[in-house]
N, C-alpha and C positions, 0 to 999 in steps of 0.2 A: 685531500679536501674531503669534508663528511659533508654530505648533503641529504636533507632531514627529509623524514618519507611521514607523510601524511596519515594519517590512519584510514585506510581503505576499507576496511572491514565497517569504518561505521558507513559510509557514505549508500545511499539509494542507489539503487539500480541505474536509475538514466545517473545519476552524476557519475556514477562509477562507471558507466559506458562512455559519455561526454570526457572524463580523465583521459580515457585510453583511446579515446579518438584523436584528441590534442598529441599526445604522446607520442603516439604512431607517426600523426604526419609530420610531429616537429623532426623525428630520428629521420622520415624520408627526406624533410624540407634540407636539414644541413648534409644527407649523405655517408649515415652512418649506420647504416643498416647492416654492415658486414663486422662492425667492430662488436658488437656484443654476440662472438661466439656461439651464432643461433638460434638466442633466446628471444631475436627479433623476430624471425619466422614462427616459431614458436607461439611466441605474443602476436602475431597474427592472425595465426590459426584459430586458437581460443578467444580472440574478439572477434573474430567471425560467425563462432559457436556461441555465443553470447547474443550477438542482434540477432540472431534465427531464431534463439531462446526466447527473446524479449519478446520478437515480432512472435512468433506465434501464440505469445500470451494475451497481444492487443487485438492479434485478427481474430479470434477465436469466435467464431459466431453465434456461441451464448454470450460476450461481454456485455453488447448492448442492452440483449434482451432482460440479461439480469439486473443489471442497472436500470431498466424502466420499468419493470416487475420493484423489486427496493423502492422505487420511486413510488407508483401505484400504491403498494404497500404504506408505506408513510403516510400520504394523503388519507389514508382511509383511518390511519390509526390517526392523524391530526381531527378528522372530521368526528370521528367517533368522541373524542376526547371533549372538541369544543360544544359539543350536543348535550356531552353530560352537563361540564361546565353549566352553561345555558341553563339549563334545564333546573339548577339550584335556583332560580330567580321565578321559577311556574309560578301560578297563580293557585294552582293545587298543591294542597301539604303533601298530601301523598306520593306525588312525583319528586318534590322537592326532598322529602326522604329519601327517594329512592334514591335520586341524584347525589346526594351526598354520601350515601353507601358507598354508589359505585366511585365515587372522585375518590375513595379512598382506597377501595381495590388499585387503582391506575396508579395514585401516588407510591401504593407499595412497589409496583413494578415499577416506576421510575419513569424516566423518557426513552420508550426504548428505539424510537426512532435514532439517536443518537449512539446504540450502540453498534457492534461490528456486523457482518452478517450473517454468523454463525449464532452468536449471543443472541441477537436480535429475532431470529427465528426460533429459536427457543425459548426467548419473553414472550414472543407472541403466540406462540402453541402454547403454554402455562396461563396466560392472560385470558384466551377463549376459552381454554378449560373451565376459568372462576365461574367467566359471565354464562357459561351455559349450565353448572352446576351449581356453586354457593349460590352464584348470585343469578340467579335463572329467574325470580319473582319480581327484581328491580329491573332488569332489562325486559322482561315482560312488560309491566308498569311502564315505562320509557318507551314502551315499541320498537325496541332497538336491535329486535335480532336480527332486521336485513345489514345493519352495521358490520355486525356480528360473524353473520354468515361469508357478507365479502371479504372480511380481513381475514378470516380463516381461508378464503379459496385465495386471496395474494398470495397467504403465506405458504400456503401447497404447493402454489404454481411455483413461487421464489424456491422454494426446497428443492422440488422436482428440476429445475434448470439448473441449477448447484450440481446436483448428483450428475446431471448428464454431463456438464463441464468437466465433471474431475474423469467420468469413463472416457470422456474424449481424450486429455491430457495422460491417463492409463494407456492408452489402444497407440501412442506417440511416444515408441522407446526414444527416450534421448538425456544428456546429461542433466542433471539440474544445476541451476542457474547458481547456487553454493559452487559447486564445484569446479565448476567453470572460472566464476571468479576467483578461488583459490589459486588455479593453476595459472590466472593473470598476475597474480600479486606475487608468486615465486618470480615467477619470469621478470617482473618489475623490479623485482629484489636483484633479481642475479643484472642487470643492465646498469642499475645503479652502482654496482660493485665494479661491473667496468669503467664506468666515468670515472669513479672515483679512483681506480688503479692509474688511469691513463694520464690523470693530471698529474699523478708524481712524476712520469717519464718523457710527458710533455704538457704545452697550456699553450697553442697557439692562439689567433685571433680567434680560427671558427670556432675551435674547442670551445672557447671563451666565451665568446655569442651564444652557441649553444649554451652549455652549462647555464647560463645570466637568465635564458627563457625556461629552460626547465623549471628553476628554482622558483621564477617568476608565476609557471603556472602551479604549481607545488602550493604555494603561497595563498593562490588564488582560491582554491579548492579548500585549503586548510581554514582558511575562512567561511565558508562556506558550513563547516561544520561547527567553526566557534560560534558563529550567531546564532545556528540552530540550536545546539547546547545552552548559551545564551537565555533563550528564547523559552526555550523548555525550563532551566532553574525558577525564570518570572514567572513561569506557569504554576509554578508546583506553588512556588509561595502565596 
């Protein structure tokens, strides 16, 4: 019997964690923990090393702060943006000038609120660069260097907390979360190779049970990544 393996390698981290959580307990739930020659202790161990991986990615006590720094950040580039915007409708030609220069500095940058947050803090250090040189006479005009001034201190602060996150995950030897998963998906390989030897030499009920749920969650999860493929083809087009 060939039973079809999923493509693990595309799958996110929590689905790829949630796969081999199912996995584990379905091999405990029917009592076949000793028929895959090891690679069940094995695949243990390294889902073990994996949630300790994850979790200290979630606990890490810059995630929040950097997420509501990002946050902060955005708000100031939304407010700055909607001011210039605004400010095309003054009552004064002059401002209204200036406003339209700078709408067009912003559109060159794009939305960069939207982007990652590495891109993104480097839109936004190239963006305060303009408005404090080229365009240093229209934000003057505007009165907008306290805008100005805050979005470059978000963006410091957001820099600054980045750098200390990664010395944190530096100063924390341990495997990374690639490699870990690799050494899940050998193990998966080799467990499936057992199932699949053991139906030629026997197919009892449980076997049968089992086997029916595996393939069932296999299924499950393979879907999971059609619709997101899916999802993404509608996107592009």
């Amino acid at each position: 019997m060939y039973i079809k393996k999923p493509g693990l390698y595309k799958f996110r981290n929590e689905e790829f964690f949630q796969f081999f959580t199912e996995i584990t307990e379905l091999i405990a739930i029917y009592g076949y923990e000793s028929l895959f020659l090891g690679e069940y202790e094995k695949l243990l161990a390294s889902y073990g090393e994996l949630d300790a991986a994850m979790d200290m990615v979630k606990k890490s006590v810059y995630t929040s702060e950097i997420a509501n720094m990002d946050a902060l950040r955005d708000m100031t580039f939304s407010g700055f943006r909607d001011t210039v915007k605004a400010a095309q409708y003054h009552y004064d030609e002059e401002k209204q000038k200036a406003a339209s220069k700078l709408m067009l500095v912003l559109t060159s940058h794009g939305n960069i609120r939207k982007k990652e947050y590495a891109a993104e803090t480097a839109a936004t250090y190239n963006l305060v660069k303009d408005l404090r040189q080229k365009y240093a006479t229209e934000t003057v005009i505007l009165e907008l260097q306290g805008w100005v001034d805050k979005l470059d201190e978000y963006n410091n602060r957001f820099s600054t907390l980045m750098n200390a996150r990664d010395k944190e995950k530096s100063e924390k030897p341990q495997k990374r979360v690639v490699e870990i998963r690799k050494e899940m998906e050998n193990c998966y390989a080799n467990i499936i190779r057992c199932v699949e030897v053991a139906t030629l030499s026997q197919l009892d009920d449980n076997l049968n049970s089992f086997i029916n749920e595996l393939v069932s969650k296999i299924a499950r999860f393979a879907n999971i990544l059609s619709s997101r493929e899916g999802r993404k083809k509608n996107n592009d087009k």
